[in-house]
C-alpha positions as CSV (number, residue, x, y, z in Angstrom):
1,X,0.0,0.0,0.0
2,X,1.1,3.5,-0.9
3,X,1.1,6.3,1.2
4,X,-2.5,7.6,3.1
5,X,-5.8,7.2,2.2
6,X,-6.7,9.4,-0.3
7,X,-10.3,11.1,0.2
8,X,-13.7,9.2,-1.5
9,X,-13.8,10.5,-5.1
10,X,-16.6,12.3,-7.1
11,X,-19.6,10.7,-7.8
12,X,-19.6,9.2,-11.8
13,X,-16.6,8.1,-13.7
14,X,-13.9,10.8,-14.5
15,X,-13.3,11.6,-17.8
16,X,-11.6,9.7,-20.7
17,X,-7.5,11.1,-19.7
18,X,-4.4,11.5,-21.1
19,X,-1.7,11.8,-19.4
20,X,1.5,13.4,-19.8
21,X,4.2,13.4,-17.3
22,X,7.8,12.7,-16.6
23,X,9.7,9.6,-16.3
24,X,11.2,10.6,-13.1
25,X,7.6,9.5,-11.9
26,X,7.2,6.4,-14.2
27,X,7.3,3.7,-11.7
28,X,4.5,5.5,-9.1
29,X,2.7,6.6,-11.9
30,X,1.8,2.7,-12.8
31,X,1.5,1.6,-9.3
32,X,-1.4,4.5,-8.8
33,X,-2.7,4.2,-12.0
34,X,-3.2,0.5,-11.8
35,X,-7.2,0.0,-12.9
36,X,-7.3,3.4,-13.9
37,X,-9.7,2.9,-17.1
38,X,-10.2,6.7,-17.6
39,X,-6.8,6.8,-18.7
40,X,-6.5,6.1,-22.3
41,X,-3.2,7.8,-23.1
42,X,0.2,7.9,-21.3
43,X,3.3,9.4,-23.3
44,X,6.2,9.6,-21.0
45,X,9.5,12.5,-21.4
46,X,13.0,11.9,-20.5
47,X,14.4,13.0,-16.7
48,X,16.3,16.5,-16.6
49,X,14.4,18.0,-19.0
50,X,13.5,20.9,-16.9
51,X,17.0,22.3,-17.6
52,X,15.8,23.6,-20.5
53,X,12.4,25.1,-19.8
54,X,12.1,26.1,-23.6
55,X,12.5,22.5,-25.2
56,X,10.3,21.4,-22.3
57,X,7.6,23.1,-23.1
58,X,7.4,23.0,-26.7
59,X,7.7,19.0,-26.1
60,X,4.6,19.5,-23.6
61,X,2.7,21.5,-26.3
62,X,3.1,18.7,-28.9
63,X,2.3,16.2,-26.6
64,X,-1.2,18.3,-25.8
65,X,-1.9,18.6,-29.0
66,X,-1.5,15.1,-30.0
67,X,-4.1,14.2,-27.1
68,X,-6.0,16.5,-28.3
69,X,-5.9,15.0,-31.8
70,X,-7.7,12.2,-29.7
71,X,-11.2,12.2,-29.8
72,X,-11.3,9.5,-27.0
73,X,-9.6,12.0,-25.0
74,X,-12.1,14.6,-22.6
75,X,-9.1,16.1,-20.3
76,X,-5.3,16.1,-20.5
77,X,-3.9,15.7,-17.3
78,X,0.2,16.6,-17.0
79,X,2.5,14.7,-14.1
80,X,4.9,17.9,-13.9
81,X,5.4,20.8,-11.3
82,X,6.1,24.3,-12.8
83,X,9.9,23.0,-13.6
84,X,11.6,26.2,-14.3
85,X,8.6,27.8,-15.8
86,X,8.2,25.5,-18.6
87,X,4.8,24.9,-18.0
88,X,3.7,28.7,-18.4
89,X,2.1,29.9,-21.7
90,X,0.6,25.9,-21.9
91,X,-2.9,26.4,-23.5
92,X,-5.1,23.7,-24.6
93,X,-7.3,24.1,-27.7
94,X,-10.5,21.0,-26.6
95,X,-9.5,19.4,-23.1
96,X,-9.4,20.9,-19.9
97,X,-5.6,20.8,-19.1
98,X,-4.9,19.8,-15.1
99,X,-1.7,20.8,-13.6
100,X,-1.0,20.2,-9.8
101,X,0.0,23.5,-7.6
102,X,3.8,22.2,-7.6
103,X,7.0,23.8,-8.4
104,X,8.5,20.1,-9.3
105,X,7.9,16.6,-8.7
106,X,9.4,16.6,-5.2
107,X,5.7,18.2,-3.9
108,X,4.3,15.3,-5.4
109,X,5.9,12.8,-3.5
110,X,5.8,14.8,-0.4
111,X,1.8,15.5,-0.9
112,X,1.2,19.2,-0.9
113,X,2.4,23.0,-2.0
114,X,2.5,23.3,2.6
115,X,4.4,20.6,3.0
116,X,7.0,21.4,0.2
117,X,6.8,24.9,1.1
118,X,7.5,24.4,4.9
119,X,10.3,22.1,4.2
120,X,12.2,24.1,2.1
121,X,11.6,27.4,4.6
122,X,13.1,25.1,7.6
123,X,15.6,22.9,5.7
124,X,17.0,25.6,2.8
125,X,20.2,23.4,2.3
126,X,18.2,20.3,1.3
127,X,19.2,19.0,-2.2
128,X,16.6,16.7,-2.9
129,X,16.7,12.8,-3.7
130,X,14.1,10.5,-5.0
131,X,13.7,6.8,-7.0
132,X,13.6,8.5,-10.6
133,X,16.3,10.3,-9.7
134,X,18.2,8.0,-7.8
135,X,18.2,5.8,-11.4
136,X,19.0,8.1,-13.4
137,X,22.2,9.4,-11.6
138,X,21.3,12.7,-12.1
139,X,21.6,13.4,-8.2
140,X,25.3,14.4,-6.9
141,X,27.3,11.5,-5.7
142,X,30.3,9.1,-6.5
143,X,28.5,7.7,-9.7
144,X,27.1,11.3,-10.9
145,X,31.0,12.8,-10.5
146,X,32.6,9.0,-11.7
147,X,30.1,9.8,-15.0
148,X,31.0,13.5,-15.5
149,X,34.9,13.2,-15.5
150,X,35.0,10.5,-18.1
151,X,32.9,12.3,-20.2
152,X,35.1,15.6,-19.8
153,X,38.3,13.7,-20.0
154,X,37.1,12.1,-23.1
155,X,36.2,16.2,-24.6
156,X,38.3,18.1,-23.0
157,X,41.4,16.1,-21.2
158,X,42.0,14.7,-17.8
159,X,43.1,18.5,-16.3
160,X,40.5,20.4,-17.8
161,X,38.1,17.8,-16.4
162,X,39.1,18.2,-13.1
163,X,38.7,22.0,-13.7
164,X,35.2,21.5,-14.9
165,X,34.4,19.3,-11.6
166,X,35.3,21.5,-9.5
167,X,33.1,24.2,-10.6
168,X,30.3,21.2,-10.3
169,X,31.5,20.8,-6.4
170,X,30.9,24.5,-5.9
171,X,27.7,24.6,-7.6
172,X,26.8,21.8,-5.0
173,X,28.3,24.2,-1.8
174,X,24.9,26.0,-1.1
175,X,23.7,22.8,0.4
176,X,24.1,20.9,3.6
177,X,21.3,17.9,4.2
178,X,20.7,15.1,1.2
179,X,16.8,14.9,1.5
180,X,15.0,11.6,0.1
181,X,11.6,10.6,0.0
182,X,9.8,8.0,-1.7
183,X,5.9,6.2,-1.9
184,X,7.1,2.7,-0.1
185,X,7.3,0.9,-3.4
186,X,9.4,-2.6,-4.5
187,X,12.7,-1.5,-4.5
188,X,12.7,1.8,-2.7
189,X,14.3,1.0,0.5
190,X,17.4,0.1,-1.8
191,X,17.3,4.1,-3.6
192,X,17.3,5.4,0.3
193,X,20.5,3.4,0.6
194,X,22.0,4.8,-2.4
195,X,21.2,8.4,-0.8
196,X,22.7,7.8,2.1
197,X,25.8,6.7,0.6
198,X,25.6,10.2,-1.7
199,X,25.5,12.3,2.0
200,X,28.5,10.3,3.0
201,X,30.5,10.8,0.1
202,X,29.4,14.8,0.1
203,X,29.6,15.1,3.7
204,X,26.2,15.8,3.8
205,X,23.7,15.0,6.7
206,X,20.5,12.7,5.6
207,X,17.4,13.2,6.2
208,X,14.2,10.8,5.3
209,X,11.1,12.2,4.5
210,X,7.8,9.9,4.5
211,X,6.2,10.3,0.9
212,X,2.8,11.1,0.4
213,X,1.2,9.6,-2.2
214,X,-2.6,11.7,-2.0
215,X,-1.8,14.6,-4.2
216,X,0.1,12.3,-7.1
217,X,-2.9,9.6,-6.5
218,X,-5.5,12.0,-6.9
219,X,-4.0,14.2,-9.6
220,X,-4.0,11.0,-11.6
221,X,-7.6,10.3,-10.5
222,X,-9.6,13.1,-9.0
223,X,-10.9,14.5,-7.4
224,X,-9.2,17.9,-9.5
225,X,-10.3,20.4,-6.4
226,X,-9.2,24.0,-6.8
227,X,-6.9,24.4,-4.0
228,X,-4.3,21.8,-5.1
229,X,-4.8,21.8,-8.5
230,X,-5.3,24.3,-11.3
231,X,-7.9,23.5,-14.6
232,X,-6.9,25.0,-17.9
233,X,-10.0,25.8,-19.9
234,X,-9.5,26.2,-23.9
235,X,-8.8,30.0,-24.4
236,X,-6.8,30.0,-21.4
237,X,-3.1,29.6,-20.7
238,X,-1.1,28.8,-18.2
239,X,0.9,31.5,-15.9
240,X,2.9,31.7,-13.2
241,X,1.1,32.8,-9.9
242,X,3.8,35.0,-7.8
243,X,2.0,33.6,-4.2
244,X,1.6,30.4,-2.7
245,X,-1.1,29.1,-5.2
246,X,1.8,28.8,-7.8
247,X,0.1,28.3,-11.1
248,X,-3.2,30.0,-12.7
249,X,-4.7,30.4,-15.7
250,X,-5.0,33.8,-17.5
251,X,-7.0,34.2,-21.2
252,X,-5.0,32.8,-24.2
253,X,-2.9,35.4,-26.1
254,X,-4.6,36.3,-29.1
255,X,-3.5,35.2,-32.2
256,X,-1.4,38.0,-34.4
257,X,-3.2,39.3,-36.9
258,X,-2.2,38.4,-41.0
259,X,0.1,41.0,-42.3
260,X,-1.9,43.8,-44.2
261,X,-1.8,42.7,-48.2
């Protein structure tokens, strides 16, 4: 079993779904999702890719229109936090579009914007593990470090990669605790391990966090309240809210009009 008890949903079936999230999720998303009928798509995009908000973005537009292109589909439901404000300027065309209030995928796991929130205001120097993560490597650590200097050695040469690592160290010095949280599935006890073996190496503190698995559950299956998440209606977009409500929808931008003849 994952996480609490999740509140009764809605009365009626939800609406035929598609979902679009990131693989960092993957492996919660199908435990959650298991009997989930209403979901008739999943598509899936890589780990890291809120580095680069713009390509992010313009992969999540695709991907909405392509459900869209569906005419099984009645809502398009995304499995992403704000992530570097890729998500604003999103604007679905047929489907209500539901986005949790999250700046990444960390809320998720933890179960709310407060929790998140309150964590990060007491524990600032938290750099923050997970599973998805964990997998990918892309969290600091012997095998993140072991990855980066054979690939610098291989461009640049074995002193310049040193060079290069060092900046990565320093870009780590802000923080102080390795926080990891999970939802209790197969396997996870064995991803806290490998976090714990990160703090060492860093000399970083660890810290567990119990996951939370209401606000991913429900996200993937209602109910879609108004206080966690945020419903994009077609002529609306998505912007980012400058308070604790984090996303919200303002009226689509109107299309330019054709150049004079």
């Amino acid at each position: 079993m994952i996480g609490p008890q999740t509140p009764s949903p809605p009365a009626g079936p939800p609406p035929a779904s598609a979902l679009i999230a990131c693989r960092v999720l993957e492996a919660e998303i199908a435990a959650l999702a298991q009997g989930a009928t209403h979901i008739v798509r999943r598509e899936f995009f890589d780990i890291g890719l809120h580095d680069q908000p713009s390509r992010l973005r313009s992969l999540l537009a695709g991907a909405i229109g392509r459900a869209e292109d569906d005419p099984a589909v009645q809502q398009v439901v995304l499995g992403y936090g704000l992530c570097g404000l890729a998500l604003t300027d999103l604007a679905p065309r047929r489907c209500p579009l539901v986005v949790p209030r999250a700046h990444d995928c960390i809320t998720l796991y933890l179960g709310s914007k407060e929790r998140y929130a309150a964590q990060m205001r007491d524990e600032p120097g938290t750099y923050w593990y997970s599973p998805g993560w964990n997998r990918a490597q892309r969290v600091p650590g012997p095998e993140r470090e072991a990855k980066l200097r054979a690939e610098y050695a291989a461009k640049f040469g074995a002193e310049e990669a040193e060079a290069l690592l060092e900046l990565e160290r320093e870009a780590f010095a802000q923080h102080t605790t390795a926080g990891y949280t999970d939802l209790g599935l197969p396997g996870d006890d064995k991803d806290r391990r490998y976090a714990e073996r990160c703090a060492g190496a860093l000399g970083w503190r660890f810290q567990r966090h119990a996951g939370d698995a209401t606000l991913l559950r429900d996200l993937l299956r209602g109910p879609w309240d108004s206080e966690r998440f945020l419903v994009v209606r077609p002529g609306e977009r998505i912007a980012h809210a400058a308070d604790a409500s984090i996303v919200k929808a303002v009226p689509a931008r109107a299309a330019a009009p054709p150049p004079a003849p």
